[in-house]
Backbone as ProteinMPNN parsed JSONL, in Angstrom:
{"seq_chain_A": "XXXXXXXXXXXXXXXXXXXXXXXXXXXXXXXXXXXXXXXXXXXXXXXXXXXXXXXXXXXXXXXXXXXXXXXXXXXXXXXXXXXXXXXXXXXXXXXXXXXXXXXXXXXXXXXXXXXXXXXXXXXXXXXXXXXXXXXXXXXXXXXXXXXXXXXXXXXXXXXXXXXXXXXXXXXXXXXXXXXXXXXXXXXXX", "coords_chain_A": {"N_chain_A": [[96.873, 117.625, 83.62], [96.541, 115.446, 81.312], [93.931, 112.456, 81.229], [94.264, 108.908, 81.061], [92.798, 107.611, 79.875], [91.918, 108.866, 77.895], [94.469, 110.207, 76.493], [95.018, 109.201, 73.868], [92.907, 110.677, 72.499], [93.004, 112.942, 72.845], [95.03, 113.846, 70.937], [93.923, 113.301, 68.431], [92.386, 115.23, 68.263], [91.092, 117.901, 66.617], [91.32, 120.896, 66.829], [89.1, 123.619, 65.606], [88.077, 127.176, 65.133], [85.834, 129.398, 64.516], [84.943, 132.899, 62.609], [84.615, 134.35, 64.467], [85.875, 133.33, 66.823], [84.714, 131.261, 68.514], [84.49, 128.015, 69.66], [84.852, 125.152, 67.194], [82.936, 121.827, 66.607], [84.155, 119.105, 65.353], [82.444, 116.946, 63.693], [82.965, 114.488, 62.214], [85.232, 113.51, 63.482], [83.706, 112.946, 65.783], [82.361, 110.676, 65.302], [84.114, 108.673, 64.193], [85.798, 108.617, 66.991], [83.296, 107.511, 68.238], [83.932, 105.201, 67.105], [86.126, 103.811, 67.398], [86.122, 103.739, 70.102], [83.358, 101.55, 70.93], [85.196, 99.495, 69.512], [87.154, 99.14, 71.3], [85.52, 98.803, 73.521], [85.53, 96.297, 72.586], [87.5, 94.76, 72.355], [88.394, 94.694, 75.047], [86.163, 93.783, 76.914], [87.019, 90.739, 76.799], [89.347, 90.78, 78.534], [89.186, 91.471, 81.205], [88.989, 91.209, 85.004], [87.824, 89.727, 87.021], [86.036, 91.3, 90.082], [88.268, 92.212, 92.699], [89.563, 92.893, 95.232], [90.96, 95.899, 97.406], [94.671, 96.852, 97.653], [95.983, 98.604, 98.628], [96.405, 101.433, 101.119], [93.247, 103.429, 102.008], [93.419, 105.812, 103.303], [91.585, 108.13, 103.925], [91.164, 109.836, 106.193], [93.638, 111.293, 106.745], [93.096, 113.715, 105.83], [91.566, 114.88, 107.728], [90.284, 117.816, 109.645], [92.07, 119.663, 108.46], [93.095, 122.338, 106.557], [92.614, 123.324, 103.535], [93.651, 125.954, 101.01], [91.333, 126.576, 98.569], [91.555, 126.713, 95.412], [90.085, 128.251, 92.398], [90.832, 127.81, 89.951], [92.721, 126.472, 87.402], [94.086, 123.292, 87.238], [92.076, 120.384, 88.007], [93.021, 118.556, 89.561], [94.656, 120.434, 91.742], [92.577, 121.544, 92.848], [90.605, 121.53, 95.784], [89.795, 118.947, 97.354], [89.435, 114.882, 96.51], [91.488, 113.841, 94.554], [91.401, 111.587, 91.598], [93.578, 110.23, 89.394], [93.533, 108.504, 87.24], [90.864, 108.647, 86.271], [90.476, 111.172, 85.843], [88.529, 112.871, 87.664], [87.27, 115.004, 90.277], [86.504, 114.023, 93.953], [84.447, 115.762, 95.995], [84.016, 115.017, 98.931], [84.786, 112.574, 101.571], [82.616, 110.808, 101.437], [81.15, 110.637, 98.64], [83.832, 110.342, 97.312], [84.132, 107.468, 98.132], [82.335, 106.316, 97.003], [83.214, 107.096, 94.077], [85.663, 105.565, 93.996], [84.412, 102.763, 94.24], [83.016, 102.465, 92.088], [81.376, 101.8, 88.622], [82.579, 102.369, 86.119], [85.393, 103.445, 87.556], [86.342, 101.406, 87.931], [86.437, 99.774, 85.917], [88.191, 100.96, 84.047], [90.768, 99.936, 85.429], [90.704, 97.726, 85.217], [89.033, 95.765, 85.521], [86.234, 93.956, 86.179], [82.575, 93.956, 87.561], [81.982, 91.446, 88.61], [82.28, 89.123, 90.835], [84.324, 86.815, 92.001], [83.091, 83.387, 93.196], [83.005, 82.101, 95.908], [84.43, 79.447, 98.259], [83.665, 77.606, 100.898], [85.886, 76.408, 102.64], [88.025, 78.163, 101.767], [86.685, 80.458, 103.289], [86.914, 79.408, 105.913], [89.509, 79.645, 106.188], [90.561, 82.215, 105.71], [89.176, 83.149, 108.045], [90.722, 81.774, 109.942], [92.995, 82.52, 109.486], [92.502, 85.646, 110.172], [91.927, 85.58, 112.878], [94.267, 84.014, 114.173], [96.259, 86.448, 113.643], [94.641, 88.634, 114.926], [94.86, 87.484, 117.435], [97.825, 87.129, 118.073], [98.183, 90.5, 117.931], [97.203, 90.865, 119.966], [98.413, 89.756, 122.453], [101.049, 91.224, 121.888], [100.038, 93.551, 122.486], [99.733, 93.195, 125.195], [101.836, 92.201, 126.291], [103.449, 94.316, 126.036], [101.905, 96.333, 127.633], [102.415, 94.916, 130.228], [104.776, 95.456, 130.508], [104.327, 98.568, 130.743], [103.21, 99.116, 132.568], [104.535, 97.878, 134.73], [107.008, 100.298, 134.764], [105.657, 102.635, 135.445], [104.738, 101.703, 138.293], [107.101, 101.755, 139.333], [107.724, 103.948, 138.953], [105.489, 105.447, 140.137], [105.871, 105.187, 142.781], [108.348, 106.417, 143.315], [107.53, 108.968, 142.872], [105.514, 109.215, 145.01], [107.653, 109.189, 146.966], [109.222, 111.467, 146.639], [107.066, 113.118, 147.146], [106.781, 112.716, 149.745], [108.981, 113.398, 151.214], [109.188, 116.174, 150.143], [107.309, 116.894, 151.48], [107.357, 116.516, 154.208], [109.716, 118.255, 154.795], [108.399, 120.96, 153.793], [106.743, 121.1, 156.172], [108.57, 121.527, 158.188], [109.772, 123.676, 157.865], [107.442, 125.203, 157.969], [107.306, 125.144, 160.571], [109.361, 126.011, 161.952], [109.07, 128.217, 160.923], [106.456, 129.586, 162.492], [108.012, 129.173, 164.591], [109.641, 131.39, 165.085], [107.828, 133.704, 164.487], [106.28, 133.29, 167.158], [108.507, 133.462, 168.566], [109.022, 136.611, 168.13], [106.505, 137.636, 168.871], [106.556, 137.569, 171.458], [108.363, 138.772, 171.863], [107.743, 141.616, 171.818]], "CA_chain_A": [[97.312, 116.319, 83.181], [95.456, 114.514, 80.442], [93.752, 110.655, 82.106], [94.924, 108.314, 80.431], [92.12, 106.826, 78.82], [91.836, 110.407, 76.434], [95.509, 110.25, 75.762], [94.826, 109.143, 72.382], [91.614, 110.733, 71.792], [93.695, 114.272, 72.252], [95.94, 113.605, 69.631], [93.505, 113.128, 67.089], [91.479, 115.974, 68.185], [91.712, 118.97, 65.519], [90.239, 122.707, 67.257], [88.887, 124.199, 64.727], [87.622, 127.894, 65.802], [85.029, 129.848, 63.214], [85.575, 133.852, 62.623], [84.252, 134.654, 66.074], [86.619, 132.877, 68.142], [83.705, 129.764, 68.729], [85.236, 126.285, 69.057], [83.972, 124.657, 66.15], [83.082, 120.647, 66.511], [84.609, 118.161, 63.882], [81.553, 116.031, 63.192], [83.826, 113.158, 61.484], [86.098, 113.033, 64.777], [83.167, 112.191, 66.992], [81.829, 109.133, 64.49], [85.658, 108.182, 64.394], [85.785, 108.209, 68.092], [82.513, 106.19, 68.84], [83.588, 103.601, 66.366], [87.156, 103.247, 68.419], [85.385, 103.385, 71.563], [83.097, 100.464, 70.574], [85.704, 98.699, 69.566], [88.109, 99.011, 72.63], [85.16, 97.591, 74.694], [84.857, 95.032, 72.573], [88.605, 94.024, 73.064], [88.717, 94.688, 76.666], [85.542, 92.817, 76.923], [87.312, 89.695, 77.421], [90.715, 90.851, 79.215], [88.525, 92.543, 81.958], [89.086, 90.403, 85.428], [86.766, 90.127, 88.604], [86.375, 92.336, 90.78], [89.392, 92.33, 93.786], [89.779, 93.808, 96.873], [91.782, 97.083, 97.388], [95.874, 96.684, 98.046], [96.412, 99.805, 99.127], [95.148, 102.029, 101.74], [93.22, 104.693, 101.288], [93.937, 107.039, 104.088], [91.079, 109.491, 104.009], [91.052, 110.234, 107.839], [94.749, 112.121, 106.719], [92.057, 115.053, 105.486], [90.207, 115.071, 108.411], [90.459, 118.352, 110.674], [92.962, 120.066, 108.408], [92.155, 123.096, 105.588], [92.904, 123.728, 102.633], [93.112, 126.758, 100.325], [90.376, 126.519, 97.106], [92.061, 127.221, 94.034], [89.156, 127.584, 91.494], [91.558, 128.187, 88.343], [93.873, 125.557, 87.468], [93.843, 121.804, 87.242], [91.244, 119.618, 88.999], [94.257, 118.039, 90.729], [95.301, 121.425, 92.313], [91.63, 121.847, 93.544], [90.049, 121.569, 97.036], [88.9, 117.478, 97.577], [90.459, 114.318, 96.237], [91.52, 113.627, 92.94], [91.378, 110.333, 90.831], [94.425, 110.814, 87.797], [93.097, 107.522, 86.143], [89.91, 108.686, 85.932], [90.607, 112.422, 85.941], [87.27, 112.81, 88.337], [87.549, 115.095, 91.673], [85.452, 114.057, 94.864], [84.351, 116.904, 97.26], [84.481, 114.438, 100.198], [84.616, 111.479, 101.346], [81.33, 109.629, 100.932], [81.461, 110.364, 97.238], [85.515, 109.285, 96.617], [84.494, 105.874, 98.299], [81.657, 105.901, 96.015], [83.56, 107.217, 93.202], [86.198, 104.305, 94.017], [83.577, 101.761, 94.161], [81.807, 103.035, 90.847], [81.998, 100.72, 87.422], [83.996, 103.389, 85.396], [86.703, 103.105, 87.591], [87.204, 99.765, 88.15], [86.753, 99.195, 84.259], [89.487, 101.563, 83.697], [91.535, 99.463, 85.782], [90.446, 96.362, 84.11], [87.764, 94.923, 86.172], [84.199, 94.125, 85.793], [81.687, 94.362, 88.83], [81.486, 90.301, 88.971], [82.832, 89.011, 92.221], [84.247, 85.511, 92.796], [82.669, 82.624, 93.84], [84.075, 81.766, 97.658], [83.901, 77.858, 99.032], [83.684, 77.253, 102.483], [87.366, 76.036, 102.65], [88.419, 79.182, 102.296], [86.284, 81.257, 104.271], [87.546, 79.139, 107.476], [91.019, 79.98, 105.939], [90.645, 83.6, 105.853], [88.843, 83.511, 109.309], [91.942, 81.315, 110.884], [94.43, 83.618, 109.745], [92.297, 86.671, 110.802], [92.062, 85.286, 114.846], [95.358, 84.17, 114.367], [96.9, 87.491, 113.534], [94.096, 88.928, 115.923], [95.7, 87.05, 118.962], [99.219, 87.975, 117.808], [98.37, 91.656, 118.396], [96.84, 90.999, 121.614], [99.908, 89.532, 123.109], [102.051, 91.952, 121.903], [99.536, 94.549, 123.596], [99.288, 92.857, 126.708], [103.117, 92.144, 126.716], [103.684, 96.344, 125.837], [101.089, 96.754, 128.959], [103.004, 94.741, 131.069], [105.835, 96.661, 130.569], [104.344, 99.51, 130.873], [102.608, 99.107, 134.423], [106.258, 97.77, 136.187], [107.317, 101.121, 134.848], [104.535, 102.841, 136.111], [104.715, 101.321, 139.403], [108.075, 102.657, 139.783], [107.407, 105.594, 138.707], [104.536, 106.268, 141.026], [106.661, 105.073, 143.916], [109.58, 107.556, 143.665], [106.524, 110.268, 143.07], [105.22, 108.742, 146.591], [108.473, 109.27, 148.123], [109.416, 112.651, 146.932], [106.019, 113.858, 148.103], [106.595, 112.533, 151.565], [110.055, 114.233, 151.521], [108.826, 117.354, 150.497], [105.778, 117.485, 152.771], [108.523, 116.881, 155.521], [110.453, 119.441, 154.61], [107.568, 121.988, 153.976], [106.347, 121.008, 157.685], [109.466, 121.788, 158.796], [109.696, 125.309, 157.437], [105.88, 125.874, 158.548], [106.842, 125.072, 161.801], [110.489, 127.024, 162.157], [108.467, 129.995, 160.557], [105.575, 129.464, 163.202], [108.541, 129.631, 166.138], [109.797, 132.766, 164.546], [106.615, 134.642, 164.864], [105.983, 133.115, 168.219], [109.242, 134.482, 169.435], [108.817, 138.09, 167.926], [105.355, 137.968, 169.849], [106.559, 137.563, 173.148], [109.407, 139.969, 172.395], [106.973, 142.557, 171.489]], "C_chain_A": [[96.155, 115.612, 82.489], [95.381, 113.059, 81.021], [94.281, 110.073, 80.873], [94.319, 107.697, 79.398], [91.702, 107.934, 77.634], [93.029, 110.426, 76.543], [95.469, 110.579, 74.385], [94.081, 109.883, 71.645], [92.304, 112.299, 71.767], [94.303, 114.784, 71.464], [95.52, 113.942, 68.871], [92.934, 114.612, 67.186], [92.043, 117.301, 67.172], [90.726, 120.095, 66.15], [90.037, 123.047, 66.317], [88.072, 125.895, 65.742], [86.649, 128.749, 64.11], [85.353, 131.487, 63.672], [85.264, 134.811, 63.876], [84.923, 134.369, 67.054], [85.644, 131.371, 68.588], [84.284, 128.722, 68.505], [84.265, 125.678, 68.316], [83.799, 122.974, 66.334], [83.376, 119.943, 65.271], [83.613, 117.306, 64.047], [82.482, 114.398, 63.175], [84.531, 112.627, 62.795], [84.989, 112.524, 65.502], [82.506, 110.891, 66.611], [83.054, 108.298, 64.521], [85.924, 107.6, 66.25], [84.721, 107.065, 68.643], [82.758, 104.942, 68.464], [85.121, 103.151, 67.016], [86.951, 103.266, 69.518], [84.64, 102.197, 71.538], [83.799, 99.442, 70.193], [87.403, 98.549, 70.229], [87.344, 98.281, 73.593], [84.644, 96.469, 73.889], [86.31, 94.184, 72.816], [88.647, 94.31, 74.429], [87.223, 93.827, 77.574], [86.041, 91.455, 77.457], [88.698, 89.651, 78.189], [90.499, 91.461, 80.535], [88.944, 91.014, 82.898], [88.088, 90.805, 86.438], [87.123, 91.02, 89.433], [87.816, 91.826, 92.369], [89.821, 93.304, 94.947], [91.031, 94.813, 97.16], [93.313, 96.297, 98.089], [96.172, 97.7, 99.014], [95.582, 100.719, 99.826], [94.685, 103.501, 101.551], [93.334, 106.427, 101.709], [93.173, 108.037, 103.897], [91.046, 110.131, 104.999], [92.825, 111.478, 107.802], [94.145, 113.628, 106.66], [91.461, 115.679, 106.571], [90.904, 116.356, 109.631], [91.968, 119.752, 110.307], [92.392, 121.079, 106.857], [92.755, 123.858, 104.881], [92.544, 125.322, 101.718], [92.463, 126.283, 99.155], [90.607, 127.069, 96.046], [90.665, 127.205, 92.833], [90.034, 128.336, 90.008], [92.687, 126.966, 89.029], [93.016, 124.431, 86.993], [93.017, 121.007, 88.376], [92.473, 118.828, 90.096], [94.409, 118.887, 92.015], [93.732, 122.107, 93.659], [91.214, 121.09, 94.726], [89.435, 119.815, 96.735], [89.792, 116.196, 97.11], [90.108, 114.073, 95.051], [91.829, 111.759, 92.256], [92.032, 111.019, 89.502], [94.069, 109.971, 86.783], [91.696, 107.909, 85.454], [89.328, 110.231, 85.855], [89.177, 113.119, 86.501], [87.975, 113.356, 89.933], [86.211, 115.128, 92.426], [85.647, 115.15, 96.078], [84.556, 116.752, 98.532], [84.355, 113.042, 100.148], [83.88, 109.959, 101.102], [81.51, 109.686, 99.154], [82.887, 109.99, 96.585], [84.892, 108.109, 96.795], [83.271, 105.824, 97.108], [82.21, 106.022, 94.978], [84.832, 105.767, 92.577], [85.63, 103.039, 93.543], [82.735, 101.701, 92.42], [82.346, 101.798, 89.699], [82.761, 101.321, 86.772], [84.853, 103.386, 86.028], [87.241, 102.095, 87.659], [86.508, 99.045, 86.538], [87.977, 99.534, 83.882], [90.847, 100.87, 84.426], [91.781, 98.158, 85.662], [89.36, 95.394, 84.872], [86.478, 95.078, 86.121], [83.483, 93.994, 87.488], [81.307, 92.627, 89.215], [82.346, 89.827, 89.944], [83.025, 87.108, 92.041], [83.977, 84.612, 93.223], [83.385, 81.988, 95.254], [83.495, 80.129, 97.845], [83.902, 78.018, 100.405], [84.847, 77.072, 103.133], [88.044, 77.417, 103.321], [88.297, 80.373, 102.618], [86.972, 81.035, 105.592], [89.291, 79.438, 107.371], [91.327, 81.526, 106.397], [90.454, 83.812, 107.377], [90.061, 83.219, 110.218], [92.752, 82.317, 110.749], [93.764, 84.91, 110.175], [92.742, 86.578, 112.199], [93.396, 85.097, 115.35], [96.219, 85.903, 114.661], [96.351, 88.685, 114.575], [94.841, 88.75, 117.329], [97.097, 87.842, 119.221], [99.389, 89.253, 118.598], [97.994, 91.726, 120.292], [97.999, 90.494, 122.845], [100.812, 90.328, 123.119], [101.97, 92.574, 122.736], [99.434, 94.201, 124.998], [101.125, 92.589, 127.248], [103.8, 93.558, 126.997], [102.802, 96.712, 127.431], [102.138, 96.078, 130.081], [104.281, 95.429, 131.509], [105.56, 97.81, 131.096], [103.821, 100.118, 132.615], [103.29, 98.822, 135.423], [106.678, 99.288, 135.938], [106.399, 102.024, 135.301], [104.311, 102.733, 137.677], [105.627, 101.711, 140.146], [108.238, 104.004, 139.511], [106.896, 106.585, 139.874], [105.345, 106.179, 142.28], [107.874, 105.895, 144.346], [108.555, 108.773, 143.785], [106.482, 110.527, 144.7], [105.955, 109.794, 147.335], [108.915, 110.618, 147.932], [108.409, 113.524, 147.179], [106.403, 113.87, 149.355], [107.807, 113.132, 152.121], [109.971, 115.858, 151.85], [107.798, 117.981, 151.331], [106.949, 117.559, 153.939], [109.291, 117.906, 155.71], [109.665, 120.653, 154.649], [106.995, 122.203, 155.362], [107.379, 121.359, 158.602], [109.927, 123.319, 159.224], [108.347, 125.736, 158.14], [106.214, 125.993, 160.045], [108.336, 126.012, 162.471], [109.691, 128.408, 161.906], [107.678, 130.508, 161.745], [106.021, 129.965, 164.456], [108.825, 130.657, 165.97], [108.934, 133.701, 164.779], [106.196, 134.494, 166.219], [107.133, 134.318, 169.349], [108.881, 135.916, 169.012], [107.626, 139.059, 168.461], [105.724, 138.303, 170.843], [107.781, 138.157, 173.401], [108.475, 141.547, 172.445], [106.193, 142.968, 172.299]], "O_chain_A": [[95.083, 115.285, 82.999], [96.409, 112.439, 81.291], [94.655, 110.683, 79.872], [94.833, 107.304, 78.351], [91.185, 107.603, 76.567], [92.927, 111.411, 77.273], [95.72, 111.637, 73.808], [94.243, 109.976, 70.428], [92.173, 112.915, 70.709], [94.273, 115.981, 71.177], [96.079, 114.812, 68.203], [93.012, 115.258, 66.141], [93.233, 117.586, 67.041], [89.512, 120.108, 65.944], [91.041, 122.832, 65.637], [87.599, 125.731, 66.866], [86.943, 128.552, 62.93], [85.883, 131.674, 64.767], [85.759, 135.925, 64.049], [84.774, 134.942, 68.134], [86.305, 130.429, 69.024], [84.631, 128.369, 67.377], [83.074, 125.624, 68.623], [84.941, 122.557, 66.144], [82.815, 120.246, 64.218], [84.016, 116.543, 64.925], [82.515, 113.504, 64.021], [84.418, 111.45, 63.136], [85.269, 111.431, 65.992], [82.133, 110.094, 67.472], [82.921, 107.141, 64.92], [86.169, 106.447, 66.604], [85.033, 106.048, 69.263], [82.3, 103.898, 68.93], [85.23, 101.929, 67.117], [87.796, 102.657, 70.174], [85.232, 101.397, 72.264], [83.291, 98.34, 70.401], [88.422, 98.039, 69.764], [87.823, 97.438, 74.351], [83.671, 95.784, 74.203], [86.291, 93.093, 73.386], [89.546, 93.56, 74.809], [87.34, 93.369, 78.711], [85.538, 91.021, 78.493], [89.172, 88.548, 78.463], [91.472, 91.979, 81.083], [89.179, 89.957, 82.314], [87.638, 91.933, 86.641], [88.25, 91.495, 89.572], [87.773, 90.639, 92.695], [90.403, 94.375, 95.118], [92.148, 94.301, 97.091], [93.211, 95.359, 98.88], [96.597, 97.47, 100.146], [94.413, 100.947, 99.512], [95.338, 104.458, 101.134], [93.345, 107.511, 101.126], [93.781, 109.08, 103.655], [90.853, 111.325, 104.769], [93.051, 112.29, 108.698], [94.612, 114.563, 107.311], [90.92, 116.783, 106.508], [91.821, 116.035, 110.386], [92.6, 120.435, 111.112], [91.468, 120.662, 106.16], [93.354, 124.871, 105.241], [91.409, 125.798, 101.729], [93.128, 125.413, 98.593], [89.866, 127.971, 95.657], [90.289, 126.101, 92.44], [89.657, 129.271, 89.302], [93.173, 126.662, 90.118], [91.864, 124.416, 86.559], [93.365, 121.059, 89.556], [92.455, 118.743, 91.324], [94.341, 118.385, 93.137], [93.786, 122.736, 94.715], [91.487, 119.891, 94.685], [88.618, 119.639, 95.832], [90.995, 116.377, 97.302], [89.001, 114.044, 94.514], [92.602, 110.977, 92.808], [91.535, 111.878, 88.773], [94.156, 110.322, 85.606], [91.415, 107.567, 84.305], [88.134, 110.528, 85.816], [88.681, 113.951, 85.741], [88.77, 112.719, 90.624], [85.193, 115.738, 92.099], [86.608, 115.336, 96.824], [85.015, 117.598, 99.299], [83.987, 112.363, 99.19], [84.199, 108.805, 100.813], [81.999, 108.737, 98.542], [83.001, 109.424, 95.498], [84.896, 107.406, 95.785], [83.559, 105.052, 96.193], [81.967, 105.004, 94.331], [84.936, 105.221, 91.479], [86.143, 102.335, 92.673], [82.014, 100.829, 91.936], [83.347, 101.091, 89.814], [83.891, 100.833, 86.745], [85.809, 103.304, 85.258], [88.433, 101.836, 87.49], [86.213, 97.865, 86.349], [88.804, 98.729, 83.452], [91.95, 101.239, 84.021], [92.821, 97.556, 85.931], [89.09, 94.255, 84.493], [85.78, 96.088, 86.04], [84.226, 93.962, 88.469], [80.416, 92.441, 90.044], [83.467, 90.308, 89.78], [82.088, 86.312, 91.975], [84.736, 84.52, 94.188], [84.456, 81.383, 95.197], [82.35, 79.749, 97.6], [84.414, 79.075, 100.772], [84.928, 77.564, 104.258], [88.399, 77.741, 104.454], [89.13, 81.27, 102.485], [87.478, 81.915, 106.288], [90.091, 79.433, 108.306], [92.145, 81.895, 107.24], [91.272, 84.47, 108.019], [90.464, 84.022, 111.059], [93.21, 82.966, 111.689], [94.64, 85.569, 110.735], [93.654, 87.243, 112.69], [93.843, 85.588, 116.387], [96.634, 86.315, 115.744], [97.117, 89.526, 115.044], [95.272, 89.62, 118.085], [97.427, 88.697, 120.042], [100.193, 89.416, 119.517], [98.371, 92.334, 121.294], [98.196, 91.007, 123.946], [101.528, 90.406, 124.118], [102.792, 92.709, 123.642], [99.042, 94.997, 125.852], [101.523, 92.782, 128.397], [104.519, 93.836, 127.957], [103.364, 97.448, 128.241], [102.676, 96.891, 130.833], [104.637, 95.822, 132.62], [106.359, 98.27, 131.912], [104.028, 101.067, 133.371], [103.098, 99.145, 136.595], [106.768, 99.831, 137.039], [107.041, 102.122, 136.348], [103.73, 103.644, 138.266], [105.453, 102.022, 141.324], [108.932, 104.902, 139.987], [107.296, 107.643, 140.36], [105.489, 107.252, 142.868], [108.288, 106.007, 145.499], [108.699, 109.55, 144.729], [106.995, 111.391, 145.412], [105.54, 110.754, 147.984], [109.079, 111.206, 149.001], [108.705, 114.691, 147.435], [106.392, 114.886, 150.05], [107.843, 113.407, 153.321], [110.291, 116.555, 152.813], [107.558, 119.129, 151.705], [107.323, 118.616, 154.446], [109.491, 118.4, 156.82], [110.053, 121.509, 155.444], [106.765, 123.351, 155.744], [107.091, 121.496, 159.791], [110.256, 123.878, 160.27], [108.371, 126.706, 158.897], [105.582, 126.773, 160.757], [108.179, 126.648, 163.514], [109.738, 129.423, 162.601], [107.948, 131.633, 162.165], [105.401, 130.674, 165.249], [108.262, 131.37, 166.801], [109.376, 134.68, 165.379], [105.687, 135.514, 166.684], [106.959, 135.21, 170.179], [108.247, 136.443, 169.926], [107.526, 140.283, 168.552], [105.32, 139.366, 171.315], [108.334, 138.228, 174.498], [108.78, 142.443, 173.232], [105.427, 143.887, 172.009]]}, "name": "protein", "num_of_chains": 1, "seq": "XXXXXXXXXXXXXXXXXXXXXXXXXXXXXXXXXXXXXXXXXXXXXXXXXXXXXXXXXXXXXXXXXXXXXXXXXXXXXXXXXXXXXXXXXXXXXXXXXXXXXXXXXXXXXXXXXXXXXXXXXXXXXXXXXXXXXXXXXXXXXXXXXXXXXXXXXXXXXXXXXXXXXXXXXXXXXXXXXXXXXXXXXXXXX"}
């Protein structure tokens, strides 16, 4: 799969091969290309936005503990690690994806520049309220799910209890019928 940002630039491209089979370079195409590359970042220059905090998660821990076969023919997609289609770039693991994530080439290609935000104070204590908030939330749930789970639990262990103390009775019962059994066959003997 061609990225997206060489779409165009494949189009134009012309193979040329010389009587050897040798891919030949077009000169003219790569002066052509720098001068529409230069002037793509000079329009995207000002349509570029701050940087923004990931939507989506990125689930590398799905990888972890599980093993793949290593295709080395084919498409970087198809190969061993994770793949980036915007930026047609595969990482071997996962310290270099998050770096590769984090990098300025991709988050240009997605229209953002590396400048961050200015934050007020306002709404830092905003963000923090609704964190503790939503914090608490879970802790109630979990402590409401626990409570639940320790009445059931409690009855649980209590029928355990009682069919122990049944079957010990019963096994003591047998030990001790078996016990007269052998006693008598003694003192017939």
């Amino acid at each position: 799969m061609i990225p997206k940002y060489r779409q165009e630039v494949e189009e134009v491209v012309v193979k040329k091969t010389d009587d050897l089979g040798r891919q030949v370079w077009d000169i003219d195409f790569k002066i052509v290309d720098r001068q529409d590359k230069e002037e793509q970042n000079i329009q995207t220059r000002g349509t570029t936005v701050n940087l923004q905090a990931r939507t989506e998660q990125l689930d590398i821990d799905n990888l972890v503990g599980k093993s793949r076969v290593i295709n080395l023919e084919g498409p970087k997609k198809d190969k061993n690690g994770f793949y980036c289609e915007l930026c047609d770039e595969l990482a071997t693991d996962s310290n270099s994806w998050l770096d590769h994530l984090n990098s300025k080439q991709h988050n240009r290609l997605l229209g953002m520049n590396m400048k961050v935000d200015k934050v007020n104070l306002s709404d830092v204590q905003l963000k923090l309220a609704g964190l503790k908030q939503a914090n608490d939330n879970r802790r109630n749930q979990s402590k409401s799910g626990r409570r639940r789970e320790t009445q059931e639990n409690k009855k649980g262990i209590k029928e355990i209890k009682k069919e122990r103390t049944i079957n010990m009775k019963i096994h003591l019962k047998l030990c001790k019928h078996q016990l007269h059994i052998q006693l008598y066959k003694f003192n017939i003997s």
